[in-house]
C-alpha positions in Angstrom: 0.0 0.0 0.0 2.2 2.3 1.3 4.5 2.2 -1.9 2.2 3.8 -3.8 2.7 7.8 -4.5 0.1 10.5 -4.7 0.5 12.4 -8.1 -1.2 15.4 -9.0 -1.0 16.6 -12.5 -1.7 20.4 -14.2 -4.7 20.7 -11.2 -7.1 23.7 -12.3 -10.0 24.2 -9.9 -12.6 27.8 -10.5 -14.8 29.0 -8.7 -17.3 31.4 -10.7 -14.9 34.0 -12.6 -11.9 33.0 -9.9 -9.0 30.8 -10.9 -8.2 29.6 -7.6 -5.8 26.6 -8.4 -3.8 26.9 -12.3 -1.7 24.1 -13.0 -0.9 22.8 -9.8 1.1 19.7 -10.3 3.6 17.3 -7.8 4.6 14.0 -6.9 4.4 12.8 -3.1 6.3 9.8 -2.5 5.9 7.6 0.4 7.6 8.6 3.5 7.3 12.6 2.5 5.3 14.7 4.8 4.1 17.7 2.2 2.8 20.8 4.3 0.9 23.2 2.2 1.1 26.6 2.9 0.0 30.0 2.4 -3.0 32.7 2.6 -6.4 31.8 3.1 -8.3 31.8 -0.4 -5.1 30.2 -2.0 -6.7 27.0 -2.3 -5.0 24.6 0.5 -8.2 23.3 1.4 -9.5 23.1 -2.0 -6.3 21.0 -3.4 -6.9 18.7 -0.5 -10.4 18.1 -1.6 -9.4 17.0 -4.9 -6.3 14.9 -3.6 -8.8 13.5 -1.8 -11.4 12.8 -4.8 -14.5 14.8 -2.8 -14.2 17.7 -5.4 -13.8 17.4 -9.1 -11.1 19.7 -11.4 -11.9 21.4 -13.8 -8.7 20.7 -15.5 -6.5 18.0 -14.8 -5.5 15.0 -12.8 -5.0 13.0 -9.6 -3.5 9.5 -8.8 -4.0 7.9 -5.8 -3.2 5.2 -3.2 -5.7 2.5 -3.5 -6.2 3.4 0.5 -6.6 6.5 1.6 -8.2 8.8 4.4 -8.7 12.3 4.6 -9.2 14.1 7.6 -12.5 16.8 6.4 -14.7 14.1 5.3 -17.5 13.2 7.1 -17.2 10.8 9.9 -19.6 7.7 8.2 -21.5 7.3 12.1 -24.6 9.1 13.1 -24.9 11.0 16.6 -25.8 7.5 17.9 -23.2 6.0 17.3 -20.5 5.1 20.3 -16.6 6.1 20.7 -16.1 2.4 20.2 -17.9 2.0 16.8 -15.1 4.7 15.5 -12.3 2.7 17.1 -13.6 -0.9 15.6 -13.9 0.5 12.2 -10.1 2.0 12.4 -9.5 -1.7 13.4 -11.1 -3.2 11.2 -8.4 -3.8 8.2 -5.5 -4.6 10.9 -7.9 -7.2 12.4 -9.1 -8.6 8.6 -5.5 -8.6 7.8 -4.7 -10.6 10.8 -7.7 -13.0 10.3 -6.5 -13.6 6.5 -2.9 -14.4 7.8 -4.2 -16.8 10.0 -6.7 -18.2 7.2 -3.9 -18.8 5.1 -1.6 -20.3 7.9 -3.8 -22.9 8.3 -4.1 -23.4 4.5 -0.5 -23.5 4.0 0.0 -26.1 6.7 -2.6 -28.2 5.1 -1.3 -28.0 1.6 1.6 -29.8 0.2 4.3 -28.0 -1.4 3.8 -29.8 -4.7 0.2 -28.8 -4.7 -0.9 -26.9 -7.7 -2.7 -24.3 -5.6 0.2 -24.0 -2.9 2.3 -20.9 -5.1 -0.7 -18.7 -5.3 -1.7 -19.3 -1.4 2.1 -18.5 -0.7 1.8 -15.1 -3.4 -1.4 -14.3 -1.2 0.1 -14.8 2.0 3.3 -12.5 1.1 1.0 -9.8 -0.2 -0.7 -9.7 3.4 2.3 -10.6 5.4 3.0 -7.0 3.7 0.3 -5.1 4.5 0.4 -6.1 8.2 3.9 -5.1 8.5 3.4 -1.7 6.5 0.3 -1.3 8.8 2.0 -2.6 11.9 -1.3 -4.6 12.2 0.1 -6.5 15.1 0.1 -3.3 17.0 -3.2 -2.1 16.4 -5.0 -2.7 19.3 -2.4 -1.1 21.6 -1.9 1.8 19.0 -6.0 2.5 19.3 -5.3 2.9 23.2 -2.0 5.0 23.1 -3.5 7.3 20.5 -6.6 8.2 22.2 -4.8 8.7 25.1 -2.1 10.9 23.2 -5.0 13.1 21.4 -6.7 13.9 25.2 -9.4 11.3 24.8 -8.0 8.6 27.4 -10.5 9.1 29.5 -13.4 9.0 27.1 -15.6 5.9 27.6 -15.9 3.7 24.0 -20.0 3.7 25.1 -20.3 7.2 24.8 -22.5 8.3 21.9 -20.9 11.0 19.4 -23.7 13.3 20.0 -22.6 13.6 23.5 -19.4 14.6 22.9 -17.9 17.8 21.9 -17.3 19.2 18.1 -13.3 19.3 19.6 -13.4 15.7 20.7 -15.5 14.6 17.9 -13.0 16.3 15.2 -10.0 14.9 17.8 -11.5 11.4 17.4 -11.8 11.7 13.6 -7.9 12.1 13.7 -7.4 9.4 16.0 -9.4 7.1 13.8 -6.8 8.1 10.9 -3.9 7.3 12.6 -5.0 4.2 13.8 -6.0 3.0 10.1 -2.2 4.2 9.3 -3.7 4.6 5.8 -1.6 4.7 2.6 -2.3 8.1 2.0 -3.4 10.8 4.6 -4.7 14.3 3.9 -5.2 16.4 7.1 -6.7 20.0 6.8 -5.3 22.5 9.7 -5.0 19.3 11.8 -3.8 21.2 15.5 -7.5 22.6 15.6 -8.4 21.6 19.1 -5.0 20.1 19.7 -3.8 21.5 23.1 0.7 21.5 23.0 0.8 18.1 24.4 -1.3 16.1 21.7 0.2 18.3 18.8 3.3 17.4 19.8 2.0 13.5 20.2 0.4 14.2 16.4 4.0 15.3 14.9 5.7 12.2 16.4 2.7 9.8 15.1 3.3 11.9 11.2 7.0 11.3 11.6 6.5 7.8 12.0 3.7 6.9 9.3 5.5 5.2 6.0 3.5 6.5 3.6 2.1 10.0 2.1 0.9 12.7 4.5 0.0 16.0 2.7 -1.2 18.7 5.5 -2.5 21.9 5.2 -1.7 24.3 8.6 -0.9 27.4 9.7 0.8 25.6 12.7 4.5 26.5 12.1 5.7 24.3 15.3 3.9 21.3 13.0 5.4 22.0 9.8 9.0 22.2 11.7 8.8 19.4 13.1 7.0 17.1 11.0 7.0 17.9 7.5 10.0 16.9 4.8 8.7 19.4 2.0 6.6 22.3 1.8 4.8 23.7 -1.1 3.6 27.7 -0.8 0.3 28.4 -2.7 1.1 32.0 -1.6 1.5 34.6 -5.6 5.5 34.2 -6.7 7.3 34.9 -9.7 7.2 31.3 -10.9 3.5 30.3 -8.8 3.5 27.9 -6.6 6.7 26.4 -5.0 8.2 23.0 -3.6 11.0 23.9 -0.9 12.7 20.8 0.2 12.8 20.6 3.9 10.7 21.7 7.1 9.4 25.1 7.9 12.9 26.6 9.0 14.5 25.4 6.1 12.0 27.0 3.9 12.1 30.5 6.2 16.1 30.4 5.4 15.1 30.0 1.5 12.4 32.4 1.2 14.4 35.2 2.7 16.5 33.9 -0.1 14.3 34.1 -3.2 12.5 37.5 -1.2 15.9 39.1 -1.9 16.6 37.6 -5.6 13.2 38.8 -6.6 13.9 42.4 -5.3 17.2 42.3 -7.1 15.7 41.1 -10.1 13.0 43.5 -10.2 16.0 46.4 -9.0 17.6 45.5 -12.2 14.7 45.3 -14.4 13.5 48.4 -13.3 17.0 50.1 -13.9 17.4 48.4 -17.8 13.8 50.2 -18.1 15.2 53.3 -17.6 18.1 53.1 -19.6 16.1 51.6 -22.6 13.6 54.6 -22.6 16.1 57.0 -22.6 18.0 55.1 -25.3 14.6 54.9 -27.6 14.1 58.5 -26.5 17.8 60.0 -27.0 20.9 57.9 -26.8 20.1 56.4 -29.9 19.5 59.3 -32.1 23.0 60.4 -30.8 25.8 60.3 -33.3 29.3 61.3 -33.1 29.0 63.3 -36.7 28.2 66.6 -35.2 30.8 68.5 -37.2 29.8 70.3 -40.7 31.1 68.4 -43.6 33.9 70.1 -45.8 33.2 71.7 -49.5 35.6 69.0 -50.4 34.3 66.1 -48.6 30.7 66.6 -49.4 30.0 63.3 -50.9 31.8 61.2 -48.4 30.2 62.6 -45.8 26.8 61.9 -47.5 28.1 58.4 -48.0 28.8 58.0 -44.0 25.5 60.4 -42.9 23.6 57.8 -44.5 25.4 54.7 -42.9 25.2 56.3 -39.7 21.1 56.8 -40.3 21.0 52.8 -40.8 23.2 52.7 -37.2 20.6 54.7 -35.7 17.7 53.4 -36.8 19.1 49.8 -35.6 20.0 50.9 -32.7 16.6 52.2 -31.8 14.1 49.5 -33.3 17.2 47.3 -31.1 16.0 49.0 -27.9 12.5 49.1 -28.9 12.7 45.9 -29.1 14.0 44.8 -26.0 12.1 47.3 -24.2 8.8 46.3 -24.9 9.7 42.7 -24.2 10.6 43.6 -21.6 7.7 46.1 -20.1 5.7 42.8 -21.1 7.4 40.2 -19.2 8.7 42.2 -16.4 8.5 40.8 -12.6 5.9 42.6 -10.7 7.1 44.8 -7.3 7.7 42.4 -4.1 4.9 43.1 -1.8 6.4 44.9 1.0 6.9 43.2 4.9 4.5 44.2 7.6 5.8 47.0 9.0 4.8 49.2 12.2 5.8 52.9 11.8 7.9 54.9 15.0 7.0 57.9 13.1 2.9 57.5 14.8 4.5 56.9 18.2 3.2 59.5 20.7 5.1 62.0 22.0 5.4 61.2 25.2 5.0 57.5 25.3 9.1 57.0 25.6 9.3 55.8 29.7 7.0 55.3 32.6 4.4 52.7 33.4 1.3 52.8 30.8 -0.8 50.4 33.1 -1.1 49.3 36.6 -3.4 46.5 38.0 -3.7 45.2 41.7 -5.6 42.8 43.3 -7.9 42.4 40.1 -10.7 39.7 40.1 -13.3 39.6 37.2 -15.7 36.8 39.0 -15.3 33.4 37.1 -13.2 34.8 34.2 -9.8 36.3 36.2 -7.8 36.7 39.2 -4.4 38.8 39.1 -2.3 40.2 42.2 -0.1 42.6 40.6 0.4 43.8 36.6 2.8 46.8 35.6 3.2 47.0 31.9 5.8 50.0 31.1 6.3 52.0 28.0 8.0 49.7 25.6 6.8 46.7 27.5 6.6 43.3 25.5 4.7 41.0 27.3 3.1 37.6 26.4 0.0 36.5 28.5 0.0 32.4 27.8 -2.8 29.6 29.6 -5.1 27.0 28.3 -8.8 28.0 27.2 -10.6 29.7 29.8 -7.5 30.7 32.0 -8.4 34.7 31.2 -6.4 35.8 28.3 -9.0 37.7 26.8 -10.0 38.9 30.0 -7.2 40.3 30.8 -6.8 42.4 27.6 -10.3 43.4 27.8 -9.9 44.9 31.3 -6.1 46.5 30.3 -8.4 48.2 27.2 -10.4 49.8 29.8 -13.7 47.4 28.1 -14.2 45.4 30.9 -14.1 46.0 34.6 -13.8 44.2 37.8 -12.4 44.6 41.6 -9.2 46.0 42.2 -7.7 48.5 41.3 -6.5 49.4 37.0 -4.7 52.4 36.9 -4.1 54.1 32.9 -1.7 56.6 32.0 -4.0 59.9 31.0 -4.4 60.1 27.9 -3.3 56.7 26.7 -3.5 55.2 23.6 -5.0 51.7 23.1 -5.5 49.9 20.1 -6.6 46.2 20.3 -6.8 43.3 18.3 -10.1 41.2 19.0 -10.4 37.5 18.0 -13.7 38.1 16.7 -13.7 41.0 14.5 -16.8 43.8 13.7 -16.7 46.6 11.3 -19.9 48.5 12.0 -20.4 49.4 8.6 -20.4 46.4 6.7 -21.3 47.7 2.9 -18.6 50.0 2.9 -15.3 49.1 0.9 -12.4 47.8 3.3 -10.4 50.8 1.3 -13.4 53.6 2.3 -13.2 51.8 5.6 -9.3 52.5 6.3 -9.7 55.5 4.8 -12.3 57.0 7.4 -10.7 55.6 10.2 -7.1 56.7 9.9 -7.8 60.3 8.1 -7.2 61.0 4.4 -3.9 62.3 5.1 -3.0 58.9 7.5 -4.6 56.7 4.8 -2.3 58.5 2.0 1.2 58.1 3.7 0.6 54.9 4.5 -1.5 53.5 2.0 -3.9 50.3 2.7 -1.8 48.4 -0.2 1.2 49.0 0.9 0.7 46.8 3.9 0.3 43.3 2.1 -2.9 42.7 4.7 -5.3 42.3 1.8 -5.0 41.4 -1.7 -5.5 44.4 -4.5 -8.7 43.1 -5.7 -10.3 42.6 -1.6 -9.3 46.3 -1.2 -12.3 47.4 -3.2 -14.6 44.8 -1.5 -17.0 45.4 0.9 -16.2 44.3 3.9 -19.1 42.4 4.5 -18.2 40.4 1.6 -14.2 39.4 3.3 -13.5 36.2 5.3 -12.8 36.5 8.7 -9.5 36.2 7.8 -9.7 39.2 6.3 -11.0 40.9 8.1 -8.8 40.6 11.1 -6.2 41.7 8.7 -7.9 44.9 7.8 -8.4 45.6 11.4 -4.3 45.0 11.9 -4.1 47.1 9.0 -5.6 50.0 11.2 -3.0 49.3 13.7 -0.3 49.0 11.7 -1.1 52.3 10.0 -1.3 54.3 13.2 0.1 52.2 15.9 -0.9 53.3 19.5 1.0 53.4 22.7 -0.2 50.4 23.7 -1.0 47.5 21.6 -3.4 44.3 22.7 -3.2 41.6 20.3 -5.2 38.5 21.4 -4.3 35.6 19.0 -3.0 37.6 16.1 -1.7 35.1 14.2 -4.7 33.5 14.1 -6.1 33.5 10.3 -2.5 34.7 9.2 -0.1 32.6 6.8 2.9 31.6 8.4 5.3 34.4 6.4 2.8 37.0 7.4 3.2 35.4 10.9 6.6 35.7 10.8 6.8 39.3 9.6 4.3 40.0 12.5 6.9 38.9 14.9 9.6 40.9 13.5 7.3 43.5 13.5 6.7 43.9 16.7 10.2 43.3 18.2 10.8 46.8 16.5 7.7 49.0 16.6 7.2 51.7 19.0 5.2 51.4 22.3 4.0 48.8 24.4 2.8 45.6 23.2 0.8 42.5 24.9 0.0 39.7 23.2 -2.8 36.7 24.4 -1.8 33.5 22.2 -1.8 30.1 21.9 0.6 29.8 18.9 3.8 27.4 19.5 6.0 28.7 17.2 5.3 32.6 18.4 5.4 31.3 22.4 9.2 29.2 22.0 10.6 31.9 20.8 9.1 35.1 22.3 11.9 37.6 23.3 10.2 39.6 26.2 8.3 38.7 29.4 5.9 35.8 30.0 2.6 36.1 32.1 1.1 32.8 32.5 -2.6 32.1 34.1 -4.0 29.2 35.2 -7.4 30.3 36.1 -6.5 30.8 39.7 -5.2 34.0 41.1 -1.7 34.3 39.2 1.4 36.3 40.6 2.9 39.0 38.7 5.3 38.1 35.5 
């Protein structure tokens, strides 16, 4: 099974007057963990669905793996059904392989060797004596109890129905039922949804050690580091869509790479424009025949004026040439990184604390002894679900309040991030939108493309009409633009693509004011530079 690859081939997939895959094509071997990458809307999830064979191209091809499971398709159990129906259908095949090993056992043992039947039963036996191994069907049983237990669901009873479980442990059991199978082929769509750190990390050891084809879509940088052995970005390039050999750091080290070839090769392009419009405009009507010809010399100089006319006109319909091939075939501008502006920074936001909280308590959300977040402050506030992340950035905006005592700096500036994100007037343009927000002359000197938050053609959307993806990154445009002196981010990489990630980070390890971030993102927590405030739900000391 397992030696089997997964080809695609020139993949073309529209939807209305969108092109949202054009010509995707690659081969996954077995043993290569293929992450896909990239913006929401650049078709991870639609690829997968026609890897998968739930979605039809409209142009092109896919081979598959006579076995395959993929991760988005619909559980085949009703709400009736019990945590132990899932787990005997993952364990089914291991335990029909078994059963047909010991079949044939007993047939072989009852068969002569000069039997005419006895080569195929030994060509049947070999086949499954494969499948078991490449399944580790021996194993199967235990694997079913070790990877419940690794996905958080070791104390869920097999007689629970699915209908009185959660949507998290319902889409956790989905993946447990995939790794179990150990399937030939295995698509997984954003598979650390509902993962807490502890069963991702259980899930990239599991992907590490499955023999065959795993192609995952995620923006999960910790899970593409760790577990994936290529990585293809769906995100516009010069040449589309890219393979980079290697896991997420490898491909961080490359795109910085190929970031600062295209900016070169555009540099150059740009300059050879210049110099072939002023050639076509005036170099090449230059000639070094500026002199007036003598009485006696008249002819030969009529001779070489006309030579020198053929020169010129070469020379031009030369540059002509090359410049309109040129104009037509030239890269397009890199889009710029995310970048926050010092210039906004308020005058006197440079020292001094911004906030101070003591002895707060917001009753069953939050209870925190002490909080002083200075100018300049970068502080992350880590915990599992329900520990008061949020909370706490709600009652540092000055949007929620409890017991205790919050003091602000007067005046202060506050700009937050939100995990669910509102525009109040939804038919207006996300352009008119930043534009009324920030000011005209804001909006102008730092212009809503210039950012890289939203594609050209969403700009001129309404904003009723974006994803929430996009619309978080409108509101970070806002931020961005005008940065405040104190900046509350609660899980702003959420909805980003891991570059954009990544240029958030930078971003804010040089922007001006105060910045505190809520998040549960690996990547972003292992390698956060300034202070660490973790809750637990119970009263927490001070970072």
């Amino acid at each position: 099974m397992s030696r089997h690859p997964l080809i695609a081939q020139d993949l073309v997939r529209t939807f209305g007057a969108r092109r949202v895959l054009d010509g995707v094509s690659f081969v996954a071997a077995p043993g290569h963990r293929i992450g896909l990458i990239g913006e929401n809307g650049t078709g991870k999830s639609t690829l997968l669905r026609l890897l998968a064979g739930v979605d039809e191209p409209d142009g092109g091809s896919v081979v598959r793996p006579p076995d395959l499971g993929y991760l988005h398709q619909e559980m085949p159990f009703d709400l009736a059904a019990t945590v132990r129906d899932v787990v005997d259908d993952a364990l089914r095949e291991a335990r029909a392989v078994l059963a047909g090993l010991d079949r044939l056992t007993a047939a072989l043992s009852a068969t002569p060797e000069t039997d005419a039947g006895y080569p195929a039963l030994l060509a049947e036996y070999g086949e499954l004596l494969d499948r078991a191994q490449e399944t580790e069907a021996w194993d199967a049983d235990r694997r079913a109890g070790m990877t419940l237990a690794g996905l958080g669901l070791g104390d869920l009873a097999y007689e629970r129905t699915l209908g009185s479980i959660s949507g998290g442990q319902r889409g956790r059991l989905a993946l447990a039922a995939l790794l179990i199978r150990r399937p030939a082929a295995l698509l997984l769509d954003e598979p650390t949804n509902h993962l807490d750190d502890a069963a991702a990390g259980f899930l990239e050891e599991q992907l590490r050690g499955l023999p065959g084809v795993v192609v995952l879509a995620s923006h999960d940088r910790t899970l593409l580091d760790a577990a994936c052995t290529d990585l293809i970005d769906l995100d516009p390039a010069v040449d589309g869509p890219t393979r980079y050999g290697g896991n997420y750091t490898d491909y961080q080290a490359e795109k910085r790479a190929e970031r600062e070839r295209w900016q070169r090769r555009f540099a150059e392009e740009q300059e050879e424009l210049g110099e072939l419009r002023h050639s076509v405009a005036v170099t090449a009507h230059q000639v070094g025949y500026a002199r007036p010809p003598k009485d006696k010399n008249k002819m030969s100089y009529g001779m070489i004026g006309n030579r020198v006319e053929q020169q010129v006109s070469r020379r031009v319909r030369n540059a002509t040439r090359r410049l309109h091939e040129l104009e037509r075939d030239q890269v397009r501008k890199p889009p710029e990184p995310l970048r926050f502006r010092a210039s906004a920074l308020a005058s006197d936001g440079g020292e001094g604390l911004l906030v101070s909280v003591r002895d707060l308590c917001v009753p069953g959300r939050l209870r925190l002894d002490r909080l002083d977040v200075p100018a300049s402050d970068r502080l992350l506030v880590t915990g599992p679900n329900g520990a008061g992340k949020s909370t706490l950035l709600a009652v540092l905006a000055g949007t929620l309040h409890g017991t205790g005592e919050v003091r602000r700096r007067r005046g202060l500036r506050v700009g937050v991030l939100t995990q669910d994100t509102a525009f109040d007037r939804p038919d207006r343009t996300a352009h008119d939108t930043y534009e009324l927000a920030l000011g005209l002359e804001r909006a102008e000197s730092v212009p809503l493309r210039s950012l890289g938050l939203l594609a050209p053609r969403d700009i001129a959307r309404p904003v009723g009409e974006l994803s929430v993806g996009q619309r978080r990154r409108l509101a970070l445009a806002l931020l961005v633009a005008d940065p405040p002196e104190l900046l509350l981010l609660d899980e702003p990489t959420n909805h980003l693509s891991p570059r954009l990630a990544d240029e958030l980070e930078e971003a804010l390890g040089t922007g001006p004011g105060a910045v505190v971030i809520a998040s549960h993102d690996r990547w972003l927590r292992a390698r956060w530079p300034g202070r660490e405030l973790a809750l637990t739900g119970a009263a927490s000391p001070a970072p």
